[in-house]
C-alpha positions in Angstrom: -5.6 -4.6 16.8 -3.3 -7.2 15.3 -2.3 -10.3 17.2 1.5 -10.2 18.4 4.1 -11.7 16.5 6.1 -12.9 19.0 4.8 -13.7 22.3 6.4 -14.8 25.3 4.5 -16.2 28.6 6.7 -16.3 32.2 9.6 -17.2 30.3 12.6 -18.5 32.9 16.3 -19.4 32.2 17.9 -21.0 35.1 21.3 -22.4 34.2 23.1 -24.7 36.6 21.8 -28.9 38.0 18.5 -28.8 39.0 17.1 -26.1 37.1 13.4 -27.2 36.6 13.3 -27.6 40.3 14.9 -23.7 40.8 12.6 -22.9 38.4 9.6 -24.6 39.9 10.9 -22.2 43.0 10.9 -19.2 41.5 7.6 -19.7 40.3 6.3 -19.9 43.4 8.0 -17.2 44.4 11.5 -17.5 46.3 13.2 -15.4 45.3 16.3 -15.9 43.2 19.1 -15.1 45.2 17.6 -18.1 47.9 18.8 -20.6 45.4 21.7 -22.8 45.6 24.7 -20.5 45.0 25.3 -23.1 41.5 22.2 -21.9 40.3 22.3 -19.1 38.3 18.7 -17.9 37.5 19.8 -15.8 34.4 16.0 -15.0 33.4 13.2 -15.0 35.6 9.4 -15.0 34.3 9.5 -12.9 31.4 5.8 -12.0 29.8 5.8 -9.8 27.0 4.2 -9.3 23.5 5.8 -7.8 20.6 3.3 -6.4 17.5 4.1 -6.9 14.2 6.1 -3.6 13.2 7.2 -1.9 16.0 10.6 -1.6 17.4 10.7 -3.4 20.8 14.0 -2.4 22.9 15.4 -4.8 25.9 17.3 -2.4 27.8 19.2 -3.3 31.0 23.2 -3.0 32.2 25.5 -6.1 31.9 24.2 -9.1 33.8 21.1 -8.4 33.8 19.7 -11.3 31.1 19.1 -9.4 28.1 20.9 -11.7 26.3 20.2 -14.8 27.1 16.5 -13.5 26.4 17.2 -12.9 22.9 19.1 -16.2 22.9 15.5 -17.7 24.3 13.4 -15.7 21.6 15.3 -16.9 18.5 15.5 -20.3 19.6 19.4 -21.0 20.4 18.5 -21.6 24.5 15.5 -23.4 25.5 13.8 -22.0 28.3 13.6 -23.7 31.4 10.0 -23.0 32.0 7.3 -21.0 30.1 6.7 -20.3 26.5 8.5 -18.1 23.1 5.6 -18.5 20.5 7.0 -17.0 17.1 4.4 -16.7 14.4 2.4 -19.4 16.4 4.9 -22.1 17.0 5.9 -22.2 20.7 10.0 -23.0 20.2 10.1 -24.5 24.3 7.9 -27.1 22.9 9.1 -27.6 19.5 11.4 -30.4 18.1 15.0 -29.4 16.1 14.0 -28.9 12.9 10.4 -27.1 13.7 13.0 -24.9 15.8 15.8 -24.4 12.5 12.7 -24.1 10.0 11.0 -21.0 12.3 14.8 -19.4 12.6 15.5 -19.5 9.1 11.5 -18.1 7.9 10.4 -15.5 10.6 14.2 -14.7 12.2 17.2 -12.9 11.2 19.9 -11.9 13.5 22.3 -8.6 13.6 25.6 -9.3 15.7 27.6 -6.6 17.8 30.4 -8.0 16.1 28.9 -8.4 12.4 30.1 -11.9 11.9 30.6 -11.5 8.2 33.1 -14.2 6.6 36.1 -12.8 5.6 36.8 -15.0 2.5 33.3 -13.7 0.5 32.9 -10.1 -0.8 30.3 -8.1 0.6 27.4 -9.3 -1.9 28.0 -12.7 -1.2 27.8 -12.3 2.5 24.2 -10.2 2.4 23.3 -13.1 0.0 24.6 -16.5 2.1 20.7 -16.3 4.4 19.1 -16.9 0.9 21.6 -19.4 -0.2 20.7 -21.6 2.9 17.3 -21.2 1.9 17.8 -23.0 -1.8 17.1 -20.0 -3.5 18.9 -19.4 -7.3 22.4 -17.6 -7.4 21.3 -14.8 -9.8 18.0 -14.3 -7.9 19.9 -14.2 -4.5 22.3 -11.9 -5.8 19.9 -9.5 -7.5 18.0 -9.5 -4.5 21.4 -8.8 -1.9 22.3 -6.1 -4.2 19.0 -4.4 -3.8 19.1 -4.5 0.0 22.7 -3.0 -0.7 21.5 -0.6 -2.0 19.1 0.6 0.3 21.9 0.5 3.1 24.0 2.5 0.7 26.4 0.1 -0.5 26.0 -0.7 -3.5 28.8 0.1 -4.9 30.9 -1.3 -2.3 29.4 -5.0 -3.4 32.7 -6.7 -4.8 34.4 -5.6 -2.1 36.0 -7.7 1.1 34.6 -7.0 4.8 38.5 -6.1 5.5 38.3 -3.2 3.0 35.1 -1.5 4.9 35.1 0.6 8.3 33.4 -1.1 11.1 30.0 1.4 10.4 29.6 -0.1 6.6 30.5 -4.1 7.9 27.7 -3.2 10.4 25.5 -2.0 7.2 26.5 -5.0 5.4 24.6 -7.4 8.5 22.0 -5.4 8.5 21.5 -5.9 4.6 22.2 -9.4 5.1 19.4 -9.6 8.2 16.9 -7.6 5.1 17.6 -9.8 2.5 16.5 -12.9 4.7 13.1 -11.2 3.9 11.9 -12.7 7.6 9.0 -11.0 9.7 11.6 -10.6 12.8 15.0 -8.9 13.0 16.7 -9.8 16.4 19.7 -7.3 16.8 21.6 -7.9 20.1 23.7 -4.9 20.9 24.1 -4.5 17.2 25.8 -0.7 17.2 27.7 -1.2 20.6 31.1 -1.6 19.2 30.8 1.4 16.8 32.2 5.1 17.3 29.6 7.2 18.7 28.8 9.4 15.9 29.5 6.5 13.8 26.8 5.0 16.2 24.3 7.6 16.1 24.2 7.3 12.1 23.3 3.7 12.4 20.3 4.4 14.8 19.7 7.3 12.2 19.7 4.5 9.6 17.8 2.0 11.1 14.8 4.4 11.8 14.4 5.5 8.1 15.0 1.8 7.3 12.2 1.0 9.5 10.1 3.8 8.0 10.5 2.4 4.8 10.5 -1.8 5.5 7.7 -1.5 8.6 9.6 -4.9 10.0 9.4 -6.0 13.5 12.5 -5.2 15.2 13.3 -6.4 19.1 16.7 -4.4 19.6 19.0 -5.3 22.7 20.8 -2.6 23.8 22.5 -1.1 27.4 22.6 2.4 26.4 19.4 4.4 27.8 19.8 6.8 24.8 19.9 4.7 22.1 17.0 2.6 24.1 15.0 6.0 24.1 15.8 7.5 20.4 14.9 3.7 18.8 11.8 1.8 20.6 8.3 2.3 20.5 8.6 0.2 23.4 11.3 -1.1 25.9 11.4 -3.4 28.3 13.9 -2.3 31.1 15.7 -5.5 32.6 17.4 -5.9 36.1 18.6 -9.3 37.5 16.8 -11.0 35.2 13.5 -9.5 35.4 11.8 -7.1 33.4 10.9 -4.3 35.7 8.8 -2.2 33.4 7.8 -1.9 29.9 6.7 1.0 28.2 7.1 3.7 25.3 10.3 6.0 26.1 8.0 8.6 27.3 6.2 7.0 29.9 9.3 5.2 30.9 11.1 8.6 30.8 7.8 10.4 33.1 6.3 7.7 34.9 9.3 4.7 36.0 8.1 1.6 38.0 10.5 2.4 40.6 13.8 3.9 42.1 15.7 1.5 40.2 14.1 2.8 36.5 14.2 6.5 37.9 17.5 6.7 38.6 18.3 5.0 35.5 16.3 7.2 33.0 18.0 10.5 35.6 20.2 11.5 32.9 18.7 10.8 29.7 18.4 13.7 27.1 15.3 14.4 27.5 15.1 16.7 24.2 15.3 14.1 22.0 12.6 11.8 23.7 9.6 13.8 24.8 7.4 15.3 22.3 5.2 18.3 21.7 2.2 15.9 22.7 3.5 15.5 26.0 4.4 19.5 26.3 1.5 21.1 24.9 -1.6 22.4 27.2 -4.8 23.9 26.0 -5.3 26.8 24.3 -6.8 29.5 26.5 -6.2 32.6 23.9 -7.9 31.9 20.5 -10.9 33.3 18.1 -12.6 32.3 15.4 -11.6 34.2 12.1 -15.1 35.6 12.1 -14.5 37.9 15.6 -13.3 41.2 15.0 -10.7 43.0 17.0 -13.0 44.3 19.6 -13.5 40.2 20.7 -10.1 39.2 20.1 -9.4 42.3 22.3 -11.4 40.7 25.1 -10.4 37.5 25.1 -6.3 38.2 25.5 -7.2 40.3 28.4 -8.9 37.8 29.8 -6.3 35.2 29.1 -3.7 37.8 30.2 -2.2 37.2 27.0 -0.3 39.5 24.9 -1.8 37.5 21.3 -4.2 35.1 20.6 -4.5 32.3 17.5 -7.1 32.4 15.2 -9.0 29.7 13.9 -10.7 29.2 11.0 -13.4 26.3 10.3 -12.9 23.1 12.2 -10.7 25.0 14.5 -8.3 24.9 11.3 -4.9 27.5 12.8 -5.1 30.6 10.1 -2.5 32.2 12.4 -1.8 35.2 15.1 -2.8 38.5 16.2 -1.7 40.8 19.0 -3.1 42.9 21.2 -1.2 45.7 19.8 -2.3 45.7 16.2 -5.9 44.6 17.5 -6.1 48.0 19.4 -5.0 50.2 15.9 -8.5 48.2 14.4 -10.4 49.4 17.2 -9.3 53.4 16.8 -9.4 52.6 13.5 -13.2 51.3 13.6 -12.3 48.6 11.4 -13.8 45.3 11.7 -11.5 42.8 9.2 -9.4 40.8 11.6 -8.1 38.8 9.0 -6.2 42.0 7.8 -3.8 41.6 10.8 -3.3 38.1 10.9 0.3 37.1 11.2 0.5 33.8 9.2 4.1 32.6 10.1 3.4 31.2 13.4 5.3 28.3 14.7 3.5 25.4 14.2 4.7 21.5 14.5 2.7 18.1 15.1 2.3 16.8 18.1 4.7 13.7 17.7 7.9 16.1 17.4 10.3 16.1 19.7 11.3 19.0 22.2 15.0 19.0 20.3 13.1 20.8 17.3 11.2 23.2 19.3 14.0 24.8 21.0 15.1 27.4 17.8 11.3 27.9 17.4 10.6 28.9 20.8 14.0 31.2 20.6 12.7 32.8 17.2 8.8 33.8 18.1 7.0 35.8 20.5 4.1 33.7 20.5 3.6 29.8 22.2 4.5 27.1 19.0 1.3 25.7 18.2 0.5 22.2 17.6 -1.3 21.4 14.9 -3.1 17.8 13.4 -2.4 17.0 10.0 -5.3 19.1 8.6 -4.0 21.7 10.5 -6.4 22.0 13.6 -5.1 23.1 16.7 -4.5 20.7 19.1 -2.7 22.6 21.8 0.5 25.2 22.3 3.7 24.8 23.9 4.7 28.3 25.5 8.0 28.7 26.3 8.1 28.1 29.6 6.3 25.0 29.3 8.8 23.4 27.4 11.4 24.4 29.8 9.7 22.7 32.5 9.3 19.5 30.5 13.2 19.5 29.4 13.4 20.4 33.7 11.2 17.6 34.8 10.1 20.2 36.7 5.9 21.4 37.0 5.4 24.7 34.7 3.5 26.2 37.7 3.8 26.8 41.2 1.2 27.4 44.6 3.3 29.8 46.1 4.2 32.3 43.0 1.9 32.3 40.1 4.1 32.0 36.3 3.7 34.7 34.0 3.9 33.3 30.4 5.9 34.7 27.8 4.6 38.2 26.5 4.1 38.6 23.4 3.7 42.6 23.5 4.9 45.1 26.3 1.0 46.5 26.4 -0.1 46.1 29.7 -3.9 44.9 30.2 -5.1 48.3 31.6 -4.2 50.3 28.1 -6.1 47.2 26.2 -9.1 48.2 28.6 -8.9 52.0 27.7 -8.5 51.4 23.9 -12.6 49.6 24.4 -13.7 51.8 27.0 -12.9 54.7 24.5 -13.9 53.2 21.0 -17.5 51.3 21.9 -18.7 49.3 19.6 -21.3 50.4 17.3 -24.6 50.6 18.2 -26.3 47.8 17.4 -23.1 45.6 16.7 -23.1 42.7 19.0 -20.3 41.8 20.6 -18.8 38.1 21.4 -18.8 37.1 24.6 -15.3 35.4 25.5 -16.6 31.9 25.3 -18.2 32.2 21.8 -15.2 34.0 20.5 -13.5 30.7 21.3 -16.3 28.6 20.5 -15.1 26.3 17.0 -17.1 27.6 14.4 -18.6 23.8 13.4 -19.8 21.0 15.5 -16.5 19.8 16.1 -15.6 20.3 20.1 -14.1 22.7 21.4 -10.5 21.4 22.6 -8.2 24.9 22.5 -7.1 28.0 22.3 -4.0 29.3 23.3 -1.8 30.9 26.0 
């Protein structure tokens, strides 16, 4: 695992006379609202890491010290006590210029408010962070063209900020922020002031940006949704402390407390869980080498109305039901692979429940979820995701669930159809473990409802 980036160690802020001693206090745990009324403890013993590449969202309402946090991490407010170490220089400790020389190498900044100057076109302006660092007018220019480009502006580059909507001025700080080229961008509420579907373009943006540049964001932000939809991690802020930090879904499944619960209460749920946290284990699946008689078997056993089959290393070759399973039986064919519906939903386990929802409205069967060589992982039936979009448990003590059927045969015709049609004499048939048994060494980890 790579070391952090940026760390920070029981950071406190205490604004006000006296502030070491308040912070001395809180350190020993009164608690803030026992200090003098002219103290104002604005952050109180923040501990965090942030690794290299990941999006790292402070979340919290309006007083609550996000910002003077990110004020702390890029060096503009020294903390009262505890440390900000950015790529190994801790800025509480540092002088001025050690401070100025880490801003301007490992830190560039996106305002709510873009900041750009009004008297330079939009290429100067993406290139003014390379002109404070010395660098050579055409170089810095070629270079704040090419980050212009990837923001979608380049031909907008001679223009004015004046002649741009307030979406492509935000574009043109982000641009700016790249073409610094520094390990850290600090964005403090940086899409706040935008329309919302202007809004929700940007955090569109800024994902396939990130895709693309892999830099190490730490994005401020009082909107839940946008906390949810950007961050592989957030930090949730309240009074000045950081309550909890976690990714969006365990925030989302698992908050610290009432406070965090009731925030996360409304979020859109779609767009933050996955099929990773929605998917349960298969129960209903045979290797490609069973014939119908054994794929037979084991949806009656599963009460299922199909079952997925699997080819080596559990690799999903698709679906069968129990209907066309019982025509091979009268039939006395043996070729299951002859029935096999190959179409079958399937999606990774890392995509959200948003994208499942037309799926699960156009097929009978669960929606698989699959690794990227195709092995099944797991299935999300359909009433499984509609507990997870619920928050509610997919099961119940007092009244079992029935699952979504697949086929209107009922279990007892399934029984007749082998009662009447034995197998052959001689012909073995699977028990329902080994029908579900992976057909290498791999374990065995599904088969489906």
């Amino acid at each position: 695992m790579s070391d952090p980036i940026l760390s920070v160690r029981g950071a406190t802020k205490v604004f006000g006379r006296g502030a070491s001693d308040a912070a001395k206090q809180l350190a020993r745990g009164v608690a803030p609202e026992k200090l003098p009324k002219h103290l104002t403890p604005a952050v109180v013993d923040a501990t965090f890491d942030v690794k290299p590449g990941e999006i790292f969202v402070v979340m919290g309402l309006s007083g609550s010290g996000k910002s003077t946090l990110i004020r702390m991490l890029n060096g503009l407010w020294e903390p009262t006590a505890g440390e900000v170490i950015v790529a190994g220089t801790d800025l509480a400790k540092a002088d001025a210029a050690t401070v100025r020389k880490v801003r301007r190498e490992h830190i560039s900044m996106v305002f709510q408010h873009f900041a750009l100057l009004p008297h330079r076109s939009v290429l100067d302006n993406v290139a003014m962070p390379l002109e404070i660092q010395g660098i050579g007018k055409q170089e810095r220019l070629a270079k704040a063209a090419e980050m212009l480009e990837s923001v979608g502006l380049g031909k907008w580059k001679d223009k004015r900020p004046s002649e741009l909507s307030g979406g492509m001025q935000q574009r043109v700080g982000i641009a700016r922020a790249l073409a610094a080229d520094t390990d850290i961008l600090l964005m403090d509420e940086a899409f706040s002031a935008l329309d919302p579907l202007i809004r929700r373009e940007m955090q569109e943006e800024l994902k396939d940006l990130q895709e693309e540049l892999h830099k190490t964001i730490i994005f401020i932000t009082h909107d839940l949704n946008e906390a949810m939809f950007l961050g592989d991690r957030i930090a949730v802020m309240r009074q000045g402390k950081i309550v909890q930090i976690g990714t969006p879904e365990e925030i989302l499944t698992d908050p610290a407390n009432d406070y965090v619960a009731q925030f996360v209460q409304d979020v859109d749920r779609a767009r933050v869980l996955t099929a990773a946290s929605a998917m349960v284990p298969a129960v209903s699946a045979v290797p490609l080498s069973a014939g119908p008689r054994a794929a037979l078997r084991v949806m009656n056993d599963a009460q299922s109305g199909g079952a997925f089959v699997l080819g080596q290393g559990r690799k999903l070759e698709g679906g069968v039901t129990d209907r066309r399973a019982m025509r091979l039986v009268k039939e006395g064919s043996t070729d299951l692979a002859s029935i096999i519906k190959r179409d079958v939903a399937a999606v990774s386990p890392d995509t959200p429940l948003s994208d499942l929802l037309e799926l699960a409205a156009d097929t009978a069967f669960p929606i698989a979820v699959v690794d990227e060589q195709r092995r099944l992982l797991g299935v999300v039936p359909r009433v499984t995701l509609l507990a997870s979009l619920a928050n509610v448990p997919s099961t119940t003590s007092a009244i079992p669930v029935q699952h979504d059927p697949i086929t209107d045969v009922r279990p007892e015709e399934v029984q007749a159809v082998l009662d009447e049609h034995p197998a052959p004499e001689g012909a073995s048939t699977p028990a329902r473990a080994e029908a579900a048994a992976p057909l290498d060494d791999a374990s065995t980890e599904g088969s489906t409802k």
